[in-house]
Chimera marker file (.cmm) of the C-alpha trace (Angstrom):
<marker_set name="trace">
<marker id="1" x="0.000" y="0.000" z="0.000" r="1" g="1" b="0" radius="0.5"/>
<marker id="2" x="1.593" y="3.603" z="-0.936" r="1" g="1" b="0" radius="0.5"/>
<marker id="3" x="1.697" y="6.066" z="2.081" r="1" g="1" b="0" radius="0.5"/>
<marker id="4" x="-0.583" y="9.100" z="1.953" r="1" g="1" b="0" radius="0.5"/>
<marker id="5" x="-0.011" y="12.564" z="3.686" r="1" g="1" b="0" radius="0.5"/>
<marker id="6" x="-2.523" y="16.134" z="3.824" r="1" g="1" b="0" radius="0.5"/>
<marker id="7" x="-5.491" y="14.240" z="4.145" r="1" g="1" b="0" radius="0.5"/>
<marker id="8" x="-8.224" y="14.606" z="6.268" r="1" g="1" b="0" radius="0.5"/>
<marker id="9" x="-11.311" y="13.888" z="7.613" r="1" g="1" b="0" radius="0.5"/>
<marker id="10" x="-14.197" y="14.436" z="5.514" r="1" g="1" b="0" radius="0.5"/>
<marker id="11" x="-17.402" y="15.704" z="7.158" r="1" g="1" b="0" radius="0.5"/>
<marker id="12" x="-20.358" y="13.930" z="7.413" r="1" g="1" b="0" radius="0.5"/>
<marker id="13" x="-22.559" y="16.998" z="5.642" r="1" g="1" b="0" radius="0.5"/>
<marker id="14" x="-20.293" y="17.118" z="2.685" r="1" g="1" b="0" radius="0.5"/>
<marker id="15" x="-20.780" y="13.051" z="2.152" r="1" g="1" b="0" radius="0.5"/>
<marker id="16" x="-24.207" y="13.553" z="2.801" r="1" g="1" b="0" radius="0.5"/>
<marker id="17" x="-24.580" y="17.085" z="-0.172" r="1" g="1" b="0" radius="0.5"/>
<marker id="18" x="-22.558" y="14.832" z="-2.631" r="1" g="1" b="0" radius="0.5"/>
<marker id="19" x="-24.629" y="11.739" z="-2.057" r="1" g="1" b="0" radius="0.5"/>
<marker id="20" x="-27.701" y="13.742" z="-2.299" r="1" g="1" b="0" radius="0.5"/>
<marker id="21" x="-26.274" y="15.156" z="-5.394" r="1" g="1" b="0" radius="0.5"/>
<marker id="22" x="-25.468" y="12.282" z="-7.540" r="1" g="1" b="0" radius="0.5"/>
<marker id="23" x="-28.641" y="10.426" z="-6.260" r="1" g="1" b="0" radius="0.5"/>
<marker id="24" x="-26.939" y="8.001" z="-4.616" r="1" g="1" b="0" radius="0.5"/>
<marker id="25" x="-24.625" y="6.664" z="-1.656" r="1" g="1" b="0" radius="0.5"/>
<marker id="26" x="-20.841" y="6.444" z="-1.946" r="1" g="1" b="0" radius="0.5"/>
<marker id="27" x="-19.772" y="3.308" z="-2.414" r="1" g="1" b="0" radius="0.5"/>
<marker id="28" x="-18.731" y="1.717" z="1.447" r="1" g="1" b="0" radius="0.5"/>
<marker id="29" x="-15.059" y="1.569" z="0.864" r="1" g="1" b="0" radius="0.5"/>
<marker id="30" x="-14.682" y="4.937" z="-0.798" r="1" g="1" b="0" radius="0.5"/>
<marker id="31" x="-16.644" y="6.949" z="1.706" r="1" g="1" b="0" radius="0.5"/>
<marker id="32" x="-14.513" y="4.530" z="4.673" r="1" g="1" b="0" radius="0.5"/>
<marker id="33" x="-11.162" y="5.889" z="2.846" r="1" g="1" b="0" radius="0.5"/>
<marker id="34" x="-12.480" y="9.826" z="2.554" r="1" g="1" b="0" radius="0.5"/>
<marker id="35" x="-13.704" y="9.279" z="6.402" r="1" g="1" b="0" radius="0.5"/>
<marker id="36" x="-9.667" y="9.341" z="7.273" r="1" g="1" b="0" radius="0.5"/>
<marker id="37" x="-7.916" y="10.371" z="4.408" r="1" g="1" b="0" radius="0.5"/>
<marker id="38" x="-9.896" y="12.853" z="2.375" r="1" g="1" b="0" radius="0.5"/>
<marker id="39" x="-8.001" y="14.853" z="-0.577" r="1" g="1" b="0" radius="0.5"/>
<marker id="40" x="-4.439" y="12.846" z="0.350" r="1" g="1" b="0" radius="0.5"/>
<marker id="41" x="-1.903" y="12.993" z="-1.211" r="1" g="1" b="0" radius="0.5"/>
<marker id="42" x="0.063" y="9.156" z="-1.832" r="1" g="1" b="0" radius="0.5"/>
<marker id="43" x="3.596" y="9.298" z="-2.457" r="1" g="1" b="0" radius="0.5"/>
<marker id="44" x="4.879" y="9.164" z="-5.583" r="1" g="1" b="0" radius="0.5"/>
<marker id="45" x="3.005" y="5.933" z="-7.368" r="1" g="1" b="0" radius="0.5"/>
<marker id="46" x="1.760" y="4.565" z="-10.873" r="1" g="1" b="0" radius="0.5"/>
<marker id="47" x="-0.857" y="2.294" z="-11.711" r="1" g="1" b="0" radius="0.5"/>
<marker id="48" x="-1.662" y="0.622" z="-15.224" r="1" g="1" b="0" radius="0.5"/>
<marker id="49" x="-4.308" y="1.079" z="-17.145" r="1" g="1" b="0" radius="0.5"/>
<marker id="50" x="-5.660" y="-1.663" z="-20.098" r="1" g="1" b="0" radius="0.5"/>
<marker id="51" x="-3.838" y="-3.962" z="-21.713" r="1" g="1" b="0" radius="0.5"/>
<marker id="52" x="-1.193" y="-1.692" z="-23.085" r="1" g="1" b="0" radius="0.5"/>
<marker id="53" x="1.998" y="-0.780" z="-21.270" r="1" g="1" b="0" radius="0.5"/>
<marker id="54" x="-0.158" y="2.910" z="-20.115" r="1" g="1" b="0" radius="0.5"/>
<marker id="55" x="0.152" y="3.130" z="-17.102" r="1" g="1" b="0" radius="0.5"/>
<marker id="56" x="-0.607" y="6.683" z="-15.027" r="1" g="1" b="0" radius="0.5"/>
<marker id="57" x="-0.308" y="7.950" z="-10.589" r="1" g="1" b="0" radius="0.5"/>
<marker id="58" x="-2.137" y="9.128" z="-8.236" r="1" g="1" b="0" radius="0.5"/>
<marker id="59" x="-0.740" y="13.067" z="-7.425" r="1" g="1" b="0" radius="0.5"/>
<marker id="60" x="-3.883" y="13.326" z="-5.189" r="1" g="1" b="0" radius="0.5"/>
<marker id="61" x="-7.776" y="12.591" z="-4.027" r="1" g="1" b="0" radius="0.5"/>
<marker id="62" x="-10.559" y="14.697" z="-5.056" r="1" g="1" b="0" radius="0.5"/>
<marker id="63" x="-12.016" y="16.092" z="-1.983" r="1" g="1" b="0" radius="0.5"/>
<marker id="64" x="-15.678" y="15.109" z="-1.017" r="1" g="1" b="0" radius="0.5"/>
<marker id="65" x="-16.507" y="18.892" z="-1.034" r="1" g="1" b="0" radius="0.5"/>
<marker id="66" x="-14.930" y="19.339" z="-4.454" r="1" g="1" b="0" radius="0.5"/>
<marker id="67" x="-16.130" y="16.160" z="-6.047" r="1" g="1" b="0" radius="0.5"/>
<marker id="68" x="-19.393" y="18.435" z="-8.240" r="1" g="1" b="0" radius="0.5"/>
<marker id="69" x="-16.926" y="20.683" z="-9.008" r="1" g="1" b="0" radius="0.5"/>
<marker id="70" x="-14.742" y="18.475" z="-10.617" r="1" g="1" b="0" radius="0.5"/>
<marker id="71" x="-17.070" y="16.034" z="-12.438" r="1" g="1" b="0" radius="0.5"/>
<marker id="72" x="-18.102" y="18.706" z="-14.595" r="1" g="1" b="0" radius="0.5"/>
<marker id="73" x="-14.980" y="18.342" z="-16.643" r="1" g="1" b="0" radius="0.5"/>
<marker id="74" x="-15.919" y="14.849" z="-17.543" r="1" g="1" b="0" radius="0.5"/>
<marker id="75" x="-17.033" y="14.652" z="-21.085" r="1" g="1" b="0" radius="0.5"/>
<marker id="76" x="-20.854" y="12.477" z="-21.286" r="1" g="1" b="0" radius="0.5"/>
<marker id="77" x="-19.865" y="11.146" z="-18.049" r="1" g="1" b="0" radius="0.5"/>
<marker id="78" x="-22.530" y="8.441" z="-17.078" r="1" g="1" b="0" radius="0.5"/>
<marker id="79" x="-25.506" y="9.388" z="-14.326" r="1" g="1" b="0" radius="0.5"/>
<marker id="80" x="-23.380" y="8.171" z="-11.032" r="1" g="1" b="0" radius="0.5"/>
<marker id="81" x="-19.984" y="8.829" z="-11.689" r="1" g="1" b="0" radius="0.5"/>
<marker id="82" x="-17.396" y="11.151" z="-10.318" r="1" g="1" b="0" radius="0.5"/>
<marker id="83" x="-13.725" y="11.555" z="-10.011" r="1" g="1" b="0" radius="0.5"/>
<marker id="84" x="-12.088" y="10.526" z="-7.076" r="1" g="1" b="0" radius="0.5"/>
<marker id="85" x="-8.475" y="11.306" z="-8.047" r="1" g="1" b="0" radius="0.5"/>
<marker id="86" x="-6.063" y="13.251" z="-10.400" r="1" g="1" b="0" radius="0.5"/>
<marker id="87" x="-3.295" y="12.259" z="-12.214" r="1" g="1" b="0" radius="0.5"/>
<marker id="88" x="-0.082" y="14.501" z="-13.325" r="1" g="1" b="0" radius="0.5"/>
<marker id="89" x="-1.542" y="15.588" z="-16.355" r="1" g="1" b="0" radius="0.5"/>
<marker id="90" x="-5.265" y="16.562" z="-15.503" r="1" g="1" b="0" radius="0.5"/>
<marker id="91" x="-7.140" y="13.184" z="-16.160" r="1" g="1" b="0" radius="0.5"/>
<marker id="92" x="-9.009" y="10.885" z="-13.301" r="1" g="1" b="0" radius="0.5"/>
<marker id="93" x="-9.544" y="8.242" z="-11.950" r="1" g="1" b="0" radius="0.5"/>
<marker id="94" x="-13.256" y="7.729" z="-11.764" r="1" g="1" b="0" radius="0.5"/>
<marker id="95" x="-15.517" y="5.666" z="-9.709" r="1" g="1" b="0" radius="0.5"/>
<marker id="96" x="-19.036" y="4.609" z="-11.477" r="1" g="1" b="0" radius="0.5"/>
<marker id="97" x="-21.528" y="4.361" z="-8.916" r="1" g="1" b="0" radius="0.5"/>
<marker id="98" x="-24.172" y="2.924" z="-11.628" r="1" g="1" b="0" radius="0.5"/>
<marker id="99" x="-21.818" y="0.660" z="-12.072" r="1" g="1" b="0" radius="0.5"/>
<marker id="100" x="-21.623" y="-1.152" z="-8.344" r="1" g="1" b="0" radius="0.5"/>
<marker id="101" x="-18.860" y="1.023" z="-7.786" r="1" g="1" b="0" radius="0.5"/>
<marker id="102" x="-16.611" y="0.113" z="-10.545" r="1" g="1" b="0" radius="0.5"/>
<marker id="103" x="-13.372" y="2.135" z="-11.228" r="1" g="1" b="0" radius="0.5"/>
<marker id="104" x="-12.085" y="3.381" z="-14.458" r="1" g="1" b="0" radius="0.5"/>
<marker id="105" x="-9.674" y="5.870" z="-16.052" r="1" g="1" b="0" radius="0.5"/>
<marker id="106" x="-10.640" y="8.981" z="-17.923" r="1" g="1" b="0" radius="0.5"/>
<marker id="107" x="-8.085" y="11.176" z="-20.013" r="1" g="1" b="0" radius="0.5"/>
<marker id="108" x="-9.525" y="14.063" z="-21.225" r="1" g="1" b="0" radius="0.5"/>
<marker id="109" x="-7.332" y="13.959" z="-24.729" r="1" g="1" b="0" radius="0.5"/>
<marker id="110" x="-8.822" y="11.090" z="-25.629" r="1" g="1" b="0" radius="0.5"/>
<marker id="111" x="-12.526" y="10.523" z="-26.933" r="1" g="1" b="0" radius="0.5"/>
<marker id="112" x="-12.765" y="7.252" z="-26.247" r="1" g="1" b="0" radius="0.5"/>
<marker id="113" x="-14.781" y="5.527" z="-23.591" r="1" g="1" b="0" radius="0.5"/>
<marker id="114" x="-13.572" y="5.087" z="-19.686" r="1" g="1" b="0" radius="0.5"/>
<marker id="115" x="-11.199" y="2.175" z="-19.540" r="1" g="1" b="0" radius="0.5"/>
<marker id="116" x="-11.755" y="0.092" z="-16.448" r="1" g="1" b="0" radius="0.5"/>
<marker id="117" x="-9.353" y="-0.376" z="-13.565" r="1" g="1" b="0" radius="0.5"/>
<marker id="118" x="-11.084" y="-2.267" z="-10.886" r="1" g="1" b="0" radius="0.5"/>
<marker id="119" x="-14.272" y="-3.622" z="-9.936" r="1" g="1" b="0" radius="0.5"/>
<marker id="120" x="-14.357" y="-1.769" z="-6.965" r="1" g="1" b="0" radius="0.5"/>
<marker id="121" x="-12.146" y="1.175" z="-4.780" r="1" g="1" b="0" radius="0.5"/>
<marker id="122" x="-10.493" y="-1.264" z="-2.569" r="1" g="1" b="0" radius="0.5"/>
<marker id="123" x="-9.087" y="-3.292" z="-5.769" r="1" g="1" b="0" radius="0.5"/>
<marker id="124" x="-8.288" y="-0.245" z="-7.390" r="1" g="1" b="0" radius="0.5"/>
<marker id="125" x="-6.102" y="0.877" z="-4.053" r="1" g="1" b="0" radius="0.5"/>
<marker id="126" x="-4.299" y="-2.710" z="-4.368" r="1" g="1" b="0" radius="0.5"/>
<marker id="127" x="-2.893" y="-1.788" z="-7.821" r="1" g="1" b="0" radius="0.5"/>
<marker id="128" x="-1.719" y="1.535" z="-7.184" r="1" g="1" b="0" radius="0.5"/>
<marker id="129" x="2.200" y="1.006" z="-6.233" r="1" g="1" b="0" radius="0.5"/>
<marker id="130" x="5.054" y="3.391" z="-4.991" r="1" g="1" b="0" radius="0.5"/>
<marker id="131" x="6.547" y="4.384" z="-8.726" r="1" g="1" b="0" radius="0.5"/>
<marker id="132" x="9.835" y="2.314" z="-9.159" r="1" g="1" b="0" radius="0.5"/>
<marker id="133" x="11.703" y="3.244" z="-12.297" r="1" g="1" b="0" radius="0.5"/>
<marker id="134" x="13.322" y="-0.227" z="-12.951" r="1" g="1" b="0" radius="0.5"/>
<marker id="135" x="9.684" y="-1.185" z="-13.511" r="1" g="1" b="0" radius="0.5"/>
<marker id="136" x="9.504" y="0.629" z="-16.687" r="1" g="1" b="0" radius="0.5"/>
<marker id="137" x="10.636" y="-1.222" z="-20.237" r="1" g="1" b="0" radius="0.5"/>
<marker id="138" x="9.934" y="0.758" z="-23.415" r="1" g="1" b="0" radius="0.5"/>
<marker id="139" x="9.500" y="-1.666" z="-26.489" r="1" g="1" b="0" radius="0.5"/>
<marker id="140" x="11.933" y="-0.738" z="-29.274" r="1" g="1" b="0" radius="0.5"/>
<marker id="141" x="10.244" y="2.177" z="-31.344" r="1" g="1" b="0" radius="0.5"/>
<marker id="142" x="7.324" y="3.026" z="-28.742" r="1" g="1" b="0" radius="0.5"/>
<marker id="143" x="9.300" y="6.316" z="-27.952" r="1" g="1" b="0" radius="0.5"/>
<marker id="144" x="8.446" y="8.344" z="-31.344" r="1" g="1" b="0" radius="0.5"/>
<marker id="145" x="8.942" y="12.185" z="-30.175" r="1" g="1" b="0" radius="0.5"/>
<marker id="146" x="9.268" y="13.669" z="-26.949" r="1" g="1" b="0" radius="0.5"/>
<marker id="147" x="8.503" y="17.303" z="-26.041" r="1" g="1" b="0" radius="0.5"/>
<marker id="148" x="10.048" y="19.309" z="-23.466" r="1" g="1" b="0" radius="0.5"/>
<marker id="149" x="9.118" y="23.096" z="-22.807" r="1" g="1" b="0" radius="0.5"/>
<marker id="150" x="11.110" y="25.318" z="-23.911" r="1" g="1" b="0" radius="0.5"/>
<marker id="151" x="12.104" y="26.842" z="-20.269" r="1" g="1" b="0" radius="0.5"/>
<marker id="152" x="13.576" y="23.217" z="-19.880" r="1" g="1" b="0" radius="0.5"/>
<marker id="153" x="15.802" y="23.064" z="-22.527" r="1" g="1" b="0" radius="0.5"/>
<marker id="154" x="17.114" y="26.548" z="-22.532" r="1" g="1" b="0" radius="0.5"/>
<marker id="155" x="18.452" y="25.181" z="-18.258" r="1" g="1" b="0" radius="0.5"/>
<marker id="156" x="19.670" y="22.179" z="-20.042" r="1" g="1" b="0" radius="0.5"/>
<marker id="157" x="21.814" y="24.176" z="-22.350" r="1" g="1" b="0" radius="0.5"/>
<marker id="158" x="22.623" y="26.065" z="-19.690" r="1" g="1" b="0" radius="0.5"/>
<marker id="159" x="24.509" y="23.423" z="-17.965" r="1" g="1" b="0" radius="0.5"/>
<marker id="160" x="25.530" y="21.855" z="-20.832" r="1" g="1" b="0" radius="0.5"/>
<marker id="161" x="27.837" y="25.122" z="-21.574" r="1" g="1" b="0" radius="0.5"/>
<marker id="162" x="29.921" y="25.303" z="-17.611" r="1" g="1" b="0" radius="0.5"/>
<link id1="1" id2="2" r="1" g="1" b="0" radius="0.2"/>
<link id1="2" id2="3" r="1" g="1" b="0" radius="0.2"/>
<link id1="3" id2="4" r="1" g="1" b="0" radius="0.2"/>
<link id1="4" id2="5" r="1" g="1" b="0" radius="0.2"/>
<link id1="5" id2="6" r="1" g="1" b="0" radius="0.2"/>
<link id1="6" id2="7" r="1" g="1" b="0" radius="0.2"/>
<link id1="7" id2="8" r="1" g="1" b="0" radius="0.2"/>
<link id1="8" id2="9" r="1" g="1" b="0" radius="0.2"/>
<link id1="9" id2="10" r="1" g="1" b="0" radius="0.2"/>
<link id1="10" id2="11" r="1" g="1" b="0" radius="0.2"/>
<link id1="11" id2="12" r="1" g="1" b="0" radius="0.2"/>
<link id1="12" id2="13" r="1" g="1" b="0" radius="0.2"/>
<link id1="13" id2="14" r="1" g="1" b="0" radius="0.2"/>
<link id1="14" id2="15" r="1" g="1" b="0" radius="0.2"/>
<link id1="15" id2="16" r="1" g="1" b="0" radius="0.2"/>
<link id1="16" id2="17" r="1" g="1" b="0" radius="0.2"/>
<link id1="17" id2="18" r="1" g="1" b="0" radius="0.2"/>
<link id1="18" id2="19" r="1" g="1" b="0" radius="0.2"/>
<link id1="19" id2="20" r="1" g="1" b="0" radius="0.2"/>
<link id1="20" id2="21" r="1" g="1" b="0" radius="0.2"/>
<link id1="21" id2="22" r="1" g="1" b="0" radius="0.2"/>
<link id1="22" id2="23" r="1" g="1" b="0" radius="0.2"/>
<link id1="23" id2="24" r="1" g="1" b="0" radius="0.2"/>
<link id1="24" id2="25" r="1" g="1" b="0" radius="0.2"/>
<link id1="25" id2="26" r="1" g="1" b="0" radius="0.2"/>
<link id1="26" id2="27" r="1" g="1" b="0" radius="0.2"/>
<link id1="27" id2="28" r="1" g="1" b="0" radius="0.2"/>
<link id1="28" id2="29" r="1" g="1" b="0" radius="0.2"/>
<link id1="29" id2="30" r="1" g="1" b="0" radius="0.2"/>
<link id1="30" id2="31" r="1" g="1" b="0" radius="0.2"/>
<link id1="31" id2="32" r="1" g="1" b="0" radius="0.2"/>
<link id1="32" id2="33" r="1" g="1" b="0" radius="0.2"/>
<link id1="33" id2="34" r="1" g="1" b="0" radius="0.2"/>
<link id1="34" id2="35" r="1" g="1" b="0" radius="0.2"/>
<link id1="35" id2="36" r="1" g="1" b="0" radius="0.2"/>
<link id1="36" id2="37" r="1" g="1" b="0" radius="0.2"/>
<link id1="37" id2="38" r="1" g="1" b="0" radius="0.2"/>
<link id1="38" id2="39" r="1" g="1" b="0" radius="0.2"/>
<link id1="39" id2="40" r="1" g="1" b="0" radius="0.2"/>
<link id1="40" id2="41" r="1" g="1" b="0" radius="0.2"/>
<link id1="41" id2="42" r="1" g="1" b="0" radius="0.2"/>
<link id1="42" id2="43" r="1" g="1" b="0" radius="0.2"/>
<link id1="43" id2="44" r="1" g="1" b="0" radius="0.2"/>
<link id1="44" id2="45" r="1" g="1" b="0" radius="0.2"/>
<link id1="45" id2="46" r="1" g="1" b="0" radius="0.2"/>
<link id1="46" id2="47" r="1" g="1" b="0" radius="0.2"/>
<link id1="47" id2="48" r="1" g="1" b="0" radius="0.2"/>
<link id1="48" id2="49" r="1" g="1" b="0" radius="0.2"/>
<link id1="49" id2="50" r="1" g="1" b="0" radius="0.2"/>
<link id1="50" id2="51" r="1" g="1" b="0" radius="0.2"/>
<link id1="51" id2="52" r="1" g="1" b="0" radius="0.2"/>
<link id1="52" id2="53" r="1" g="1" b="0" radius="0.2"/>
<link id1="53" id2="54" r="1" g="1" b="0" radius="0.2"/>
<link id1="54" id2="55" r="1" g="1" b="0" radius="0.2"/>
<link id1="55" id2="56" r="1" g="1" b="0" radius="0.2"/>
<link id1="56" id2="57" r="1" g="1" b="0" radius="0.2"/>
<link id1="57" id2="58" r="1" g="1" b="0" radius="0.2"/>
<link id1="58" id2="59" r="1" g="1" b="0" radius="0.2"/>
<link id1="59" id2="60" r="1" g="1" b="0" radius="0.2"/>
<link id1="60" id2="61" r="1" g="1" b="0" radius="0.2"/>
<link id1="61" id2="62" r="1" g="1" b="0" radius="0.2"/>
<link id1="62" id2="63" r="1" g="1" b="0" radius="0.2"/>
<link id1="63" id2="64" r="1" g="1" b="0" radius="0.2"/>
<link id1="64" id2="65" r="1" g="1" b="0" radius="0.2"/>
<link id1="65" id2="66" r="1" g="1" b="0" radius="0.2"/>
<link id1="66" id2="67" r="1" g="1" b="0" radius="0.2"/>
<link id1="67" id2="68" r="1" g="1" b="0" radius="0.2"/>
<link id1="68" id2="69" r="1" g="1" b="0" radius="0.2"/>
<link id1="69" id2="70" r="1" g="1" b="0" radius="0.2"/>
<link id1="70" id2="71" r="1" g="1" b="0" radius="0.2"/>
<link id1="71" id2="72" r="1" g="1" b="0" radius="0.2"/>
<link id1="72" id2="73" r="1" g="1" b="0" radius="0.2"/>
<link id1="73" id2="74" r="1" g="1" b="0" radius="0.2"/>
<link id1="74" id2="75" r="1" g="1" b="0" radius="0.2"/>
<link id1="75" id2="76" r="1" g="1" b="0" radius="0.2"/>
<link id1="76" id2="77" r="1" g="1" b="0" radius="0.2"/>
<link id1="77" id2="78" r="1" g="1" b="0" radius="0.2"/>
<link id1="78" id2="79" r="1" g="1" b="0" radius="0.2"/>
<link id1="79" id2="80" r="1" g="1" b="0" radius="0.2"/>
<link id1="80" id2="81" r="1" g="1" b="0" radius="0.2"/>
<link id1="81" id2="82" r="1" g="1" b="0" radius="0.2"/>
<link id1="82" id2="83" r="1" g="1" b="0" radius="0.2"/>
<link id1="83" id2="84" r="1" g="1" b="0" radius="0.2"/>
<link id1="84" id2="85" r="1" g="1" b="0" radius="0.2"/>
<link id1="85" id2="86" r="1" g="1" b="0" radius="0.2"/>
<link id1="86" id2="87" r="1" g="1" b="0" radius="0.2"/>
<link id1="87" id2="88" r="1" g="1" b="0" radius="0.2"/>
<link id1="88" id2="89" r="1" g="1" b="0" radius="0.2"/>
<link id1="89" id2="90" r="1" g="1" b="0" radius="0.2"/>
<link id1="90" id2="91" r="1" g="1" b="0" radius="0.2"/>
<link id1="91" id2="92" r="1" g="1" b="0" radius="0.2"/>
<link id1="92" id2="93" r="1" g="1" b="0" radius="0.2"/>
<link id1="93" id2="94" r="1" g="1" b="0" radius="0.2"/>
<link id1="94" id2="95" r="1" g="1" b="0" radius="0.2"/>
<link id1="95" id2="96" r="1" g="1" b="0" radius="0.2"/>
<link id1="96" id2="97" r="1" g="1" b="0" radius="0.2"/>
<link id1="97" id2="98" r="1" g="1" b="0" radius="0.2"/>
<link id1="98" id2="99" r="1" g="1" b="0" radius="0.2"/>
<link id1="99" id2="100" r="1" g="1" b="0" radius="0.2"/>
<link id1="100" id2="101" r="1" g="1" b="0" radius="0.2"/>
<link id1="101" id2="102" r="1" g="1" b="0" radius="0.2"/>
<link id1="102" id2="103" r="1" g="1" b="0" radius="0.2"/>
<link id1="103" id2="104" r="1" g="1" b="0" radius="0.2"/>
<link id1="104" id2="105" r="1" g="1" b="0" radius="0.2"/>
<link id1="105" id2="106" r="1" g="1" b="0" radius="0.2"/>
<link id1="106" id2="107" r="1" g="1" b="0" radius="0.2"/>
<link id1="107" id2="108" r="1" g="1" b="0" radius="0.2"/>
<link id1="108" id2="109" r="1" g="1" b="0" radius="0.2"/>
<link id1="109" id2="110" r="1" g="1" b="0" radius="0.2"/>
<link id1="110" id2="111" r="1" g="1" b="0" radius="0.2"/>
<link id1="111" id2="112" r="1" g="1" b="0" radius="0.2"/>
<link id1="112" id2="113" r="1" g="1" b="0" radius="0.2"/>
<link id1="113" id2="114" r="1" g="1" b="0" radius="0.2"/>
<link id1="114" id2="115" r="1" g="1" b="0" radius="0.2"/>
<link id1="115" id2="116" r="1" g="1" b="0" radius="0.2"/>
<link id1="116" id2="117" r="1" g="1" b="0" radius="0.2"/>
<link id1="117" id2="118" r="1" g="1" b="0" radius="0.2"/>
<link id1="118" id2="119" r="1" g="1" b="0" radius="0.2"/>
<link id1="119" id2="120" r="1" g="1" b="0" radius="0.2"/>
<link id1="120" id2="121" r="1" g="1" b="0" radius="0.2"/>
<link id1="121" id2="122" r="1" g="1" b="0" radius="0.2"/>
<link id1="122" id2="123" r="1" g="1" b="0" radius="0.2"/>
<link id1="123" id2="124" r="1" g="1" b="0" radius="0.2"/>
<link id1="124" id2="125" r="1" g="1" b="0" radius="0.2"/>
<link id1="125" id2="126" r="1" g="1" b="0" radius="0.2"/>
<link id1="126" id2="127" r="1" g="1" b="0" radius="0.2"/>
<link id1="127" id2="128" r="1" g="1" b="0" radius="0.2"/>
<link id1="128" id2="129" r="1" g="1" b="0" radius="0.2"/>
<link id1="129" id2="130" r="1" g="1" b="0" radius="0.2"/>
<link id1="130" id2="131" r="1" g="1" b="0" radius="0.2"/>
<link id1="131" id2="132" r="1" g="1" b="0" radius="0.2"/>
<link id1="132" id2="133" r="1" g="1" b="0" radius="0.2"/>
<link id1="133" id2="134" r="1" g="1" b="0" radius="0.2"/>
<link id1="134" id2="135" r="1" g="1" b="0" radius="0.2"/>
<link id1="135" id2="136" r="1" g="1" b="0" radius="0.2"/>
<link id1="136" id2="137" r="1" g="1" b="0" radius="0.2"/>
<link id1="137" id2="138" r="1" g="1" b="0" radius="0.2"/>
<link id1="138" id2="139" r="1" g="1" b="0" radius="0.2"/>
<link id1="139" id2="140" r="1" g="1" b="0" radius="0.2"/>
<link id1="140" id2="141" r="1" g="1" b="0" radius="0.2"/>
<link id1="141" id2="142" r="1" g="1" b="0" radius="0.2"/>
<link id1="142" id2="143" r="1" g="1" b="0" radius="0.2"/>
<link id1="143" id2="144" r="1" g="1" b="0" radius="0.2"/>
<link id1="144" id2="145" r="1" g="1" b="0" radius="0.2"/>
<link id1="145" id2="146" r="1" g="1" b="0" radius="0.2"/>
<link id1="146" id2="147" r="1" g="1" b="0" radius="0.2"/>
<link id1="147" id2="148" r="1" g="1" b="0" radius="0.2"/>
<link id1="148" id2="149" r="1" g="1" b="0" radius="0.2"/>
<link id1="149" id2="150" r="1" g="1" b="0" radius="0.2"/>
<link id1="150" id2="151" r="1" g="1" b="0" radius="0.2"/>
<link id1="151" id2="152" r="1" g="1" b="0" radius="0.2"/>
<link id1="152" id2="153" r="1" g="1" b="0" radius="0.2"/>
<link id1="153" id2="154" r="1" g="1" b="0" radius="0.2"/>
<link id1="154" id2="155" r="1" g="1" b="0" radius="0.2"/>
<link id1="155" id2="156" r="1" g="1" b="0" radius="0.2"/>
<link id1="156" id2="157" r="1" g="1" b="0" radius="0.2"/>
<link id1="157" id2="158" r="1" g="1" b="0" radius="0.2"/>
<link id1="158" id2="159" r="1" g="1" b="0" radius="0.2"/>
<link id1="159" id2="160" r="1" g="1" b="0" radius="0.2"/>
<link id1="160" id2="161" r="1" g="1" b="0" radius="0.2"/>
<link id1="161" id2="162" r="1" g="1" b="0" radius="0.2"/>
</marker_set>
């Protein structure tokens, strides 16, 4: 299990306005987990997602009192679903309430449907690991182009000149 720091307890009135909200309850392990550790942060982690060698982190929960907020950046997101975490690079990780609780993956550059995780939060926690960099083999060719902003190559030069 990765470690998690800055979270705290969520209230019982902003479970209850979200609940009320969506039109239904929180799945049990989710609202257990926001109970303790609402909008934590987990230390540096990665997770894969589908079949492909994707694979994404947690940088932090979605706060129960920021969860409407949020889910209005989902694109024809179903009835009962809401994001329950961001990654680096402003997708989520989504739980599907209409869906027994089911959790999925949503990047916003993509049009394409959600792409399932886990069946359920507590299966979705048990694949989320602390990010180890040995762990990650690039097949021959998968690395086409890379860009880097500008800021960061102008410091690279830098150094690259003492």
């Amino acid at each position: 299990m990765i470690s998690l720091k800055n979270g705290h307890k969520a209230s019982k009135v902003a479970i209850a306005a979200v609940e009320l909200a969506l039109g239904c309850e929180l799945s049990p392990s989710f609202k257990a987990f926001v109970e303790n550790n609402d909008g934590a942060e987990p230390e540096t982690n990665s997770f894969k997602i589908g079949d492909q060698n994707d694979s994404s982190g947690v940088r932090a929960f979605v706060p129960v009192d920021q969860i409407l907020k949020e889910r209005v950046y989902l694109r024809e997101h179903p009835p009962h679903a809401y994001p329950i975490a961001f990654d680096d690079c402003g997708n989520y990780v989504v739980i599907d309430e209409g869906e027994r609780g089911a959790i999925y993956f949503w990047d916003h550059e993509l049009y394409e449907p959600l792409t399932r995780l886990a069946d359920g939060f507590d299966e979705f926690l048990a694949l989320v690991e602390p990010f180890d960099i040995s762990k990650i083999q690039l097949k021959p060719g998968q690395a086409k182009r890379v860009w880097t902003h500008p800021d960061f190559e102008k410091l690279v030069k830098k150094f690259e000149d003492k």
